[in-house]
C-alpha positions as CSV (number, residue, x, y, z in Angstrom):
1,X,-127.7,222.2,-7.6
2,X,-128.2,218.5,-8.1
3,X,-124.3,218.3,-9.4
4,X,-123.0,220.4,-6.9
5,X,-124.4,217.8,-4.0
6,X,-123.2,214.7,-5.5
7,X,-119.6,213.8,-4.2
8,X,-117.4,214.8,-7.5
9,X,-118.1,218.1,-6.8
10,X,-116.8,218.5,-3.8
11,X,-114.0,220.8,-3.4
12,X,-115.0,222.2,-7.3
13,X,-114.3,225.8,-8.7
14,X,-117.6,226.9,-10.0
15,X,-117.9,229.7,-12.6
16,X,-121.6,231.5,-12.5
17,X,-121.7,234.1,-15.4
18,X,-125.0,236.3,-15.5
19,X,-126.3,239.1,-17.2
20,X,-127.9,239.8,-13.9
21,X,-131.8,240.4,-15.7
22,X,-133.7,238.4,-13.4
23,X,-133.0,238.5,-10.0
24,X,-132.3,235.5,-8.0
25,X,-134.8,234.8,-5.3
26,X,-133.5,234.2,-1.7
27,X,-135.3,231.1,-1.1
28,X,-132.4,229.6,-3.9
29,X,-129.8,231.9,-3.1
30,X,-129.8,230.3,0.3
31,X,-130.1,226.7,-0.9
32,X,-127.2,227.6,-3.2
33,X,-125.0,229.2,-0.8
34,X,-125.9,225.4,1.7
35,X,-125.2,223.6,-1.4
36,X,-121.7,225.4,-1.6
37,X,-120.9,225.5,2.0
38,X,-121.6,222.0,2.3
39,X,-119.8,221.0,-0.9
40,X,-116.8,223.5,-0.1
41,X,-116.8,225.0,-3.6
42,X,-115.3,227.9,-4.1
43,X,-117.9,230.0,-6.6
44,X,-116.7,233.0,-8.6
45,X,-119.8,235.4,-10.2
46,X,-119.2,237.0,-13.7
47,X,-121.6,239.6,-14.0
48,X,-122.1,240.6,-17.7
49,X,-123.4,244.0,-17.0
50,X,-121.7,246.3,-19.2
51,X,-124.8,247.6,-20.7
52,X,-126.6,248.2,-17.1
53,X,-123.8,249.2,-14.9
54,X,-126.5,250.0,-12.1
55,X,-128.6,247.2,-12.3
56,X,-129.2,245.1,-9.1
57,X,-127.8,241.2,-8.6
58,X,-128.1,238.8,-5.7
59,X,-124.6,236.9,-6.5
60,X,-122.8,238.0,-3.3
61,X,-125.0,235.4,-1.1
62,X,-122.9,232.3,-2.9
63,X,-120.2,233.4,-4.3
64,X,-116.6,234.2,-3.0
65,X,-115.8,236.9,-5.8
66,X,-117.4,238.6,-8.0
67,X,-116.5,240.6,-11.6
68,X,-118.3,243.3,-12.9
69,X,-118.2,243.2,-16.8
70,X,-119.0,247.0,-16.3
71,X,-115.9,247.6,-13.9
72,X,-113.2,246.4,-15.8
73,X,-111.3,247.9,-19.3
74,X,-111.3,245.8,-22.1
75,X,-108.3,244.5,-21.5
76,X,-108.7,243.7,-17.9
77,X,-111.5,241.6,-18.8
78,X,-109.7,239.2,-21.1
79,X,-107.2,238.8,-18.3
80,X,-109.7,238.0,-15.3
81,X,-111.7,235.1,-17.8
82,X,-108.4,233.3,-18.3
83,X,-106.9,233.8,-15.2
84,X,-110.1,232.1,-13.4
């Protein structure tokens, strides 16, 4: 958070990988998705949950897109890392 309000971040692509374990409480979901807003980054969410395709996660507060390890082939996933 403290990067993401200085000034060199503004208008920053921000990669927020997860295994999506511990939820994230709303109290810093919502200063993240200010922190964003007022930053104008652009956040994309890379949820590692091929083990857990049913678990829960919280990134769709703060972040524009979001890729579910557990939704892609193997061979979509190597293409959606190096395309972001």
């Amino acid at each position: 958070m403290r990067l993401i309000n200085e000034e060199a971040f503004e208008d920053a692509d921000i990669l927020f990988i997860t295994d999506g374990k511990r939820a994230i409480s709303e109290d810093l979901a919502e200063q993240l998705q200010d922190a964003v807003h007022d930053a104008r980054c652009s956040v994309v969410g890379l949820l590692l949950d091929a083990d857990d395709p049913g678990m829960e996660f919280s990134l769709e507060k703060f972040c524009e897109k979001i890729y579910r390890i557990s939704r892609m082939a193997e061979s979509r996933i190597e293409a959606v890392v190096l395309d972001i």
